[in-house]
N, C-alpha and C positions, 0 to 999 in steps of 0.2 A: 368339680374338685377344687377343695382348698388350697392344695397346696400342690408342689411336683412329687411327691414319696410317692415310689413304686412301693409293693407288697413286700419285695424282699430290702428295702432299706431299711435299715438297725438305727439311724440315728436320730429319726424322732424320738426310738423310746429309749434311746442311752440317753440323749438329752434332757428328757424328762425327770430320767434316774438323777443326770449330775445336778438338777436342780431338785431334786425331792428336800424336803427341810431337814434331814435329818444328814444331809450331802452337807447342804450348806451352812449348817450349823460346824460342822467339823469343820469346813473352811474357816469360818469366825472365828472357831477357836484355835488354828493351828497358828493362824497369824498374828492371835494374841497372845498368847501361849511362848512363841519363836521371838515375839518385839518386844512383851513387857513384861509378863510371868518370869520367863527363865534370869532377866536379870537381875528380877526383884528377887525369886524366890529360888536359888541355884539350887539343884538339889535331883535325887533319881524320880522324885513325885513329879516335877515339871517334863521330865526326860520321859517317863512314860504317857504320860498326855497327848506328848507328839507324836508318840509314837499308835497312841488309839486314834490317834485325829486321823494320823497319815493313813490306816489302815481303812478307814471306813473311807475316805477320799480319794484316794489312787484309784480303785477298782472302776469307780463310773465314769474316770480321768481317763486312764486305760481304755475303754472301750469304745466313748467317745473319738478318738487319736484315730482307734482302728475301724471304725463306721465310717470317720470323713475320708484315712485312706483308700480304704475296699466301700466304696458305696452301695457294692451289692452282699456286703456281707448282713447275715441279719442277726437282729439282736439276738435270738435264743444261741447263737454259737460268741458273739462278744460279751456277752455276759461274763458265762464261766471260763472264759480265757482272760477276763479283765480280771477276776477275783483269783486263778490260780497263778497265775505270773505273778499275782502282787505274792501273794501267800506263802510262795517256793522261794521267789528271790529273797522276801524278807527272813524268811528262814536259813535259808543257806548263808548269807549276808552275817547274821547275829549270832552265827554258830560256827564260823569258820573267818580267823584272823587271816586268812591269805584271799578270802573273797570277798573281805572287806577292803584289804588295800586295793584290790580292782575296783572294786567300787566307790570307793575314794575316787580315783584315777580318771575313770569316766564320769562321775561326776563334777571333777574337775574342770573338764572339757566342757560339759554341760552348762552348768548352773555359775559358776565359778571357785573357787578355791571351798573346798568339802573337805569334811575326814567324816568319816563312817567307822565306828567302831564296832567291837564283836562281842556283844552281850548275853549270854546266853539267857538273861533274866528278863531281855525284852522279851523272846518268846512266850511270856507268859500272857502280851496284848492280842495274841494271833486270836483269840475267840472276838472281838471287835468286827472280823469279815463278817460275822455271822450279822449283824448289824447293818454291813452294806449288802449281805443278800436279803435282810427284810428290805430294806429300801428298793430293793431293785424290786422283788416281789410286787410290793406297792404302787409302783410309777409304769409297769409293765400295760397297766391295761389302761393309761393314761399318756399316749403320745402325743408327740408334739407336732401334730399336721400343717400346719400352715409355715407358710417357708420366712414371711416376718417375724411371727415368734420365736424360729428358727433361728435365724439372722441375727435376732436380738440377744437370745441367749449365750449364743456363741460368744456376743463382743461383749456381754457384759461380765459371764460365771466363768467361761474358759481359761483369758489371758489371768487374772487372779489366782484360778486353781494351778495353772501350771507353775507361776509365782511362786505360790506357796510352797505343794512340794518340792522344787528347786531349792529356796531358800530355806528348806526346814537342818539340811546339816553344813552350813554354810560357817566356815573353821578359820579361827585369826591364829596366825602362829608367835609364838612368844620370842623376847626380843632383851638382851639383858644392856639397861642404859647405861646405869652407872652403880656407883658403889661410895659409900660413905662410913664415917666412925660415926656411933650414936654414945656416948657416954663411954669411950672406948671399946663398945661394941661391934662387930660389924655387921652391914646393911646394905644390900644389893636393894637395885629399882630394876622391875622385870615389866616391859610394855609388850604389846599385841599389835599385831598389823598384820595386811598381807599385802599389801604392793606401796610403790613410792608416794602414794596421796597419804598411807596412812601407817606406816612406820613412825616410832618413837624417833624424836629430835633429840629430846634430853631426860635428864631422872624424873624429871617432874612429870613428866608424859606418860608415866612408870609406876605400877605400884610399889610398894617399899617393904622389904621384909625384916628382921632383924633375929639373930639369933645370940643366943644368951652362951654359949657355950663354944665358942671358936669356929661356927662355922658347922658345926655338925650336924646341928637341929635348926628349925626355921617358925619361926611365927608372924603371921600379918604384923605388921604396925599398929597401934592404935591411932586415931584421927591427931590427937598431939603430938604422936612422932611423928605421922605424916609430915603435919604441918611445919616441924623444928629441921626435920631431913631436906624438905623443900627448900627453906631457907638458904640450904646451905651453899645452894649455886652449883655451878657441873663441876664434875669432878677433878682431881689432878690426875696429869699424867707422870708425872715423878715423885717418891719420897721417899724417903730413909728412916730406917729402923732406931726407933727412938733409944735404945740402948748401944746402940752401934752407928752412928753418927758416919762412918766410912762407907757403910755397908748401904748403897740404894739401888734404885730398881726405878724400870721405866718403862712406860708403852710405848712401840713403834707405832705411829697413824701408818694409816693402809699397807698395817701387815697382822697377823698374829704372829706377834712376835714381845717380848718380854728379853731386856737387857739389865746387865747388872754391871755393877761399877761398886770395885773394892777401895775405891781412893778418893771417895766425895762426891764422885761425878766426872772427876780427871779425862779417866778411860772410862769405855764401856766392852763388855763381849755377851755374845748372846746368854741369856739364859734358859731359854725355852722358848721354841717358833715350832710353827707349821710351814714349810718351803709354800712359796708362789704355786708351784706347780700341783703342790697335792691339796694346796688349799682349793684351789679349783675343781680338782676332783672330788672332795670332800662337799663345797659346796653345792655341787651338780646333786649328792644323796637330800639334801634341802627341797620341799616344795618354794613354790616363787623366790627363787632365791638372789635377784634383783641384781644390782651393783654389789660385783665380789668384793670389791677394795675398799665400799663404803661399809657394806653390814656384815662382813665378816674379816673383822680388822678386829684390834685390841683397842679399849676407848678410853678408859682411865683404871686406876688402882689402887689399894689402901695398903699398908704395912702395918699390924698389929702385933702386937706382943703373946704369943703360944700360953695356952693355960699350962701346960707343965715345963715352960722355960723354953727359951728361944723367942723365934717371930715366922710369922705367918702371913702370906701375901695372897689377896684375892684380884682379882681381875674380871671387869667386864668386855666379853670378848663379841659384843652384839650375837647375830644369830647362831654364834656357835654358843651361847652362852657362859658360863663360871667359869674360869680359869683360878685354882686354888694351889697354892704350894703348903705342903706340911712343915711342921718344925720340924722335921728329919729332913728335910731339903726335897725331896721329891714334888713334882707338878703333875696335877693330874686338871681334867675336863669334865668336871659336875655337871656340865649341861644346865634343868630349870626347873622347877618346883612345877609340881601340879596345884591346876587351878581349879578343882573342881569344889572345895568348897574349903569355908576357911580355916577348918582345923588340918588341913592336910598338910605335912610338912615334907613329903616324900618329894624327890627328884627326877625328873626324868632323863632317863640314860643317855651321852649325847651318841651321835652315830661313829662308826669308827672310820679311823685314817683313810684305810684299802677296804673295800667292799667291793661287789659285784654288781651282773647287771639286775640284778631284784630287788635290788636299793634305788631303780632309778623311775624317776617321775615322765617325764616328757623328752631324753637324750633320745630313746628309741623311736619315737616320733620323728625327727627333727633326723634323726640319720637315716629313717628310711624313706623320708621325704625328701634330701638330700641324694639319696642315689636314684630315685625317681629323674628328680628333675635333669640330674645328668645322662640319664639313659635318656630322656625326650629330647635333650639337647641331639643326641645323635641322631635321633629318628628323624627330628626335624630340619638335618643338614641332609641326609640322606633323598630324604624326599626331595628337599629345593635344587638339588643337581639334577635329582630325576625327571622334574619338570622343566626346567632349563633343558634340558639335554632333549624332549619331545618338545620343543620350541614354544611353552608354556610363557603365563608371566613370573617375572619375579616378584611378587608383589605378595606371593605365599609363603614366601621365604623369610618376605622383610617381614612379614605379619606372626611367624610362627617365631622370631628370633625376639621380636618385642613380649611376646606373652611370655618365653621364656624369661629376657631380662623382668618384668614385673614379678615375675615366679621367685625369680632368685634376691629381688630387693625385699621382697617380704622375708622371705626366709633368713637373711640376713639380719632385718627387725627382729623377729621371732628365736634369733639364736643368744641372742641378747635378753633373753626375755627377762621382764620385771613381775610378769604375772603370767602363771601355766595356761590361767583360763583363758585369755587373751591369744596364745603362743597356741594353744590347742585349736580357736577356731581360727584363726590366721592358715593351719596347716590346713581342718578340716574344707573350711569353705573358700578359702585362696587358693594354695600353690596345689594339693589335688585337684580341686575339678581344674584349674588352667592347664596343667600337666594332661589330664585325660582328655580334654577337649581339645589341645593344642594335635595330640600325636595321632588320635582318631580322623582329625579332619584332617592333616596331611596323608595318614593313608589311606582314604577314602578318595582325595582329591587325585591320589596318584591312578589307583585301581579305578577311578575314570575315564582315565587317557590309556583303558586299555593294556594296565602292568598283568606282567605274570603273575600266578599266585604263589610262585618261585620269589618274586620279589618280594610281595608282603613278607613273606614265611620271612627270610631274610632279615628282613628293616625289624620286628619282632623281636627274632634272635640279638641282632645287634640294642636292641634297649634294655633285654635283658641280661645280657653279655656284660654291658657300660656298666650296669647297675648293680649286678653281683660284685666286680670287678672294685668300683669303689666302696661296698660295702666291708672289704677287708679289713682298710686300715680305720674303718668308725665301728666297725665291732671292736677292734682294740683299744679302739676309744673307751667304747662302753664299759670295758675291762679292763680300763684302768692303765692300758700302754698303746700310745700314749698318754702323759696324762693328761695333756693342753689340748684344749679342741684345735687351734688353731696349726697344730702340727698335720692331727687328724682330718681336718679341711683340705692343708694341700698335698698331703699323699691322697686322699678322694681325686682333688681336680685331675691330678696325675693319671687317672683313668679315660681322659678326654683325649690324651692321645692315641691309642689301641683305637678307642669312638672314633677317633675322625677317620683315620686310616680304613676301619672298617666301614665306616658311613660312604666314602668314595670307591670302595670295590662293588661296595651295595648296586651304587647307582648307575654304574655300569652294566650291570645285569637287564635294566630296563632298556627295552627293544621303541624308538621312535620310530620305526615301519607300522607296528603295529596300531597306533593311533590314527597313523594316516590311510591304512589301510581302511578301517574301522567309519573315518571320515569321508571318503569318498571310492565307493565301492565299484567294482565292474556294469555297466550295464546290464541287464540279462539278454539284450536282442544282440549285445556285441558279440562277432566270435571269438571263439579263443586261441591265441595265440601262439602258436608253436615255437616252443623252446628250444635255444639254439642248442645243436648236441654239443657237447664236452668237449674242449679242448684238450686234447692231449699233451701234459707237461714236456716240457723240455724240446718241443717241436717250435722251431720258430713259425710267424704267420706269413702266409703268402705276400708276396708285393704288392703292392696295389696297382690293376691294370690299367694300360696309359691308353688311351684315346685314338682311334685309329677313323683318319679323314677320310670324306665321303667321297667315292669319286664320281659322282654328278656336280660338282661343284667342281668347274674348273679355278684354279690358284691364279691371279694374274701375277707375274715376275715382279711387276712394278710396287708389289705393296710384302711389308716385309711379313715373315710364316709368324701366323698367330702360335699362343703358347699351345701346348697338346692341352686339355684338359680329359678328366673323367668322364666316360660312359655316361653314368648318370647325371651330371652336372648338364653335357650334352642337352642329353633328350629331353631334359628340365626347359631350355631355351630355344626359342626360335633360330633357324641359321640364318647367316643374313646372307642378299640376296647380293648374286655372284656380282661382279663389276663389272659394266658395258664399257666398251670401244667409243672415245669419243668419236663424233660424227667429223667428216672433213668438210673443213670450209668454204663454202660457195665460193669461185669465180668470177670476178667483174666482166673478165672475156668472153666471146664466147664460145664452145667447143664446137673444133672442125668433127665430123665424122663422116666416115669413107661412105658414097652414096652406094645402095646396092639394086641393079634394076627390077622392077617390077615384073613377074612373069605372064601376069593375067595381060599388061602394056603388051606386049609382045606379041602373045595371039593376034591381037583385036587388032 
């Protein structure tokens, strides 16, 4: 054998497929296509290219993905599961505006900042699979056996294919800089970015539009206007209506907010704002929508004179885009030109004040990763008393309180976010797995020592208790009351004390007999020991009996009575031996004694 492929492995000849020439031709060309085509040639002809590229490329992308997951899955079944997942999803995707924002969304997460739009005119490239089942047809009885070609393929066609399709709807969202008079006309500069590296600094960074009729109609620049508007430096933040010299207007920096002043500039009172509070809310309907105070603030402003009498003030309000007032006095929010090609003069609608949770990008992430972590937070106080309390280390405890802290510094980056894509895998591959690994091995660690399954059930309940519990007041978040996350955060934390309370009942529950039992167990040759019968309540216990002397043991007068002790203490010790009678002292003298006759003398 060449190589290791068993009979039923699919990925030498998906491999083959994703390298057949008519795969990696569509690679070539998505990528030129997506880098140089589209911005030489803007237009629905480059838009469908990608869209045949992507369609003949995904399917062997696809199947590939799922041969190196399931190694024993085999080709004849990843095949048609590679070309029908592409075929359904692109379908449902290009036909329905609400599965396109999902798909946006998780793309986001993905690839990085995506929009996906709903085309129904794409669906006309779906015959292109038919293209990637010739290919697969093709390559099918041409596997890729040996496991270096194998190897090789993988590093070289794989990490570019998945490249590609990633970056094929990869969305800069627009950004309005500034605003200027052209010839007494006026001319907003509208730039592109999505995160802080690449956000508009000034108009120049901006393309430049001008319109001929007050603001109603829009047309590019030409390269001389360009060039004359460039000129002209950033914008002001204050002027006055060149007929009315009393009458000016001014941007607030780091607000939306627009002031006006009847007396030169004397005074001022508002003339149109969005409060702090709802600009926040407002901004949260934004993808990557970075520093609130820096990109959705008012940046500067021009005062023109109304074509049927009066004057007319425009405003660049960055990512919220146009701030316009009519010569009837009213203010309204233009939002931003579409950029799809250059005779398009249409606006894009901006989003409104109050909206719901279907307007939101990445809040419902970040708050259900929020009650997470505070529900682990309990589970993992629960547990370190439980082991504590079965005379465990602590050392689980201080290791389960750091991954939380790590959990909750990310998520604090990530609430801030300057980019979704960023903010998304931060949730996905940070503060999730650390949350699910953290709460798994504390109760795994516990249900070693022997816990009830009374207690798990318990420490369970209490994560999902904590975690419901804080999700109240960030659903109202989501919904707009409150509107400041920061309200919404510490009515959340507010849920850690019900946690804790409940986390220390928890651990109570856990029996530290049972671990010791568990550790060292009865002998089996021991017998068993007879349990003392029941005490009868309210009966007091016998005295304890007092020691009654031996009477072989005579007491001598002379030494004082030992204490009584107990029975058993007794028979535990030796008795000591009684006390002798000193002996009487020899005599120097010597003793008379009375003589008595002998009677045998007497016979004889």
């Amino acid at each position: 054998m060449t190589g290791s492929a068993t009979p039923q492995d699919g990925a030498p000849t998906t491999l083959s497929w994703l390298c057949h020439p008519a795969t990696l031709f569509a690679l070539a060309l998505l990528l030129v296509n997506d880098h140089v085509l589209k911005a030489a040639f803007p237009g629905p002809v480059t838009g469908k290219l990608s869209d045949v590229a992507g369609l003949v490329l995904a399917p062997p992308l696809v199947a590939v993905l799922l041969t190196l997951l399931l190694p024993r899955l085999p080709d004849r079944r990843a095949a048609p599961v590679g070309l029908a997942t592409v075929g359904a999803g692109f379908a449902v995707v290009k036909s329905s505006g609400y599965a396109a924002e999902l798909a946006s969304s998780a793309w986001t997460v993905l690839a990085g900042p995506s929009l996906v739009r709903a085309d129904w005119t794409d669906l006309f490239t779906l015959p292109a699979l038919g293209l990637a089942w010739w290919s697969w047809r093709r390559s099918r009885g041409r596997p890729v056996r040996r496991r270096t070609a194998r190897l090789v393929r993988m590093l070289v066609v794989l990490p570019p294919a998945v490249l590609a399709v990633a970056a094929t709807s990869q969305y800069q969202y627009p950004y309005a800089v500034g605003t200027a008079l052209l010839d007494g006309h006026p001319a907003v500069s509208i730039g592109v970015g999505y995160d802080d590296r690449t956000w508009p600094e000034g108009p120049a960074d901006g393309r430049w539009s001008i319109s001929q009729d007050g603001g109603n109609t829009w047309r590019p620049a030409a390269d001389v206007e360009e060039q004359r508007l460039s000129r002209q430096g950033p914008g002001q933040r204050q002027a006055c209506v060149p007929t009315e010299p009393q009458r000016c207007y001014r941007a607030v920096a780091d607000h939306l907010r627009v002031e006006q002043s009847d007396d030169a500039g004397v005074t001022w009172q508002v003339a149109w704002e969005v409060s702090d509070a709802r600009r926040e809310g407002m901004a949260r309907r934004f993808s990557n929508p970075g520093d609130i105070r820096r990109h959705f603030a008012s940046r500067d402003l021009i005062v023109y004179p109304a074509v049927g009498g009066g004057h007319e003030v425009l405003v660049a309000n960055g990512r919220d885009g146009i701030l316009h007032r009519r010569a009837d006095g009213g203010w309204q929010r233009d939002g931003f030109r579409h950029h799809a090609g250059p005779d398009d003069r249409g606006w894009t609608e901006p989003p409104a004040l109050d909206g719901g949770l279907a307007s939101r990008d990445t809040d419902l992430q970040l708050a259900l990763t929020l009650a997470l972590t505070l529900g682990v937070t309990v589970t993992v106080l629960a547990g370190h008393l439980a082991i504590r309390r079965g005379g465990g280390p602590r050392w689980w405890g201080v290791a389960g309180s750091g991954a939380i802290v790590v959990a909750a510094i990310v998520l604090a980056g990530a609430w801030g976010r300057n980019d979704d894509s960023s903010t998304g895998m931060a949730l996905l591959f940070v503060v999730l797995p650390l949350n699910v690994v953290t709460a798994t091995a504390m109760l795994v660690r516990v249900s070693y020592e022997d816990a009830l399954t009374r207690w798990s059930g318990w420490a369970v309940t209490g994560l999902l208790l904590t975690a419901l519990l804080s999700l109240v007041p960030l659903v109202g978040w989501l919904v707009g009351n409150p509107a400041q996350s920061r309200v919404a955060v510490a009515l959340a934390l507010l849920a850690l004390v019900p946690g804790v309370l409940l986390a220390v009942r928890i651990a109570r529950l856990y029996d530290p007999a049972r671990p010791f039992g568990r550790r060292f167990p009865p002998h089996p040759s021991d017998p068993p020991y007879p349990s003392d019968p029941p005490h009868p309540p309210g009966v007091p216990y016998p005295p304890y009996p007092l020691a009654v002397p031996d009477s072989s043991y005579p007491l001598d007068p002379s030494y004082p009575p030992y204490p009584l002790e107990p029975p058993d203490r007794l028979s535990s010790r030796t008795p000591p031996a009684p006390p002798t009678s000193p002996a009487p002292p020899e005599s120097s003298h010597p003793v008379l004694r009375p003589s008595v006759p002998d009677p045998s003398a007497e016979s004889g």
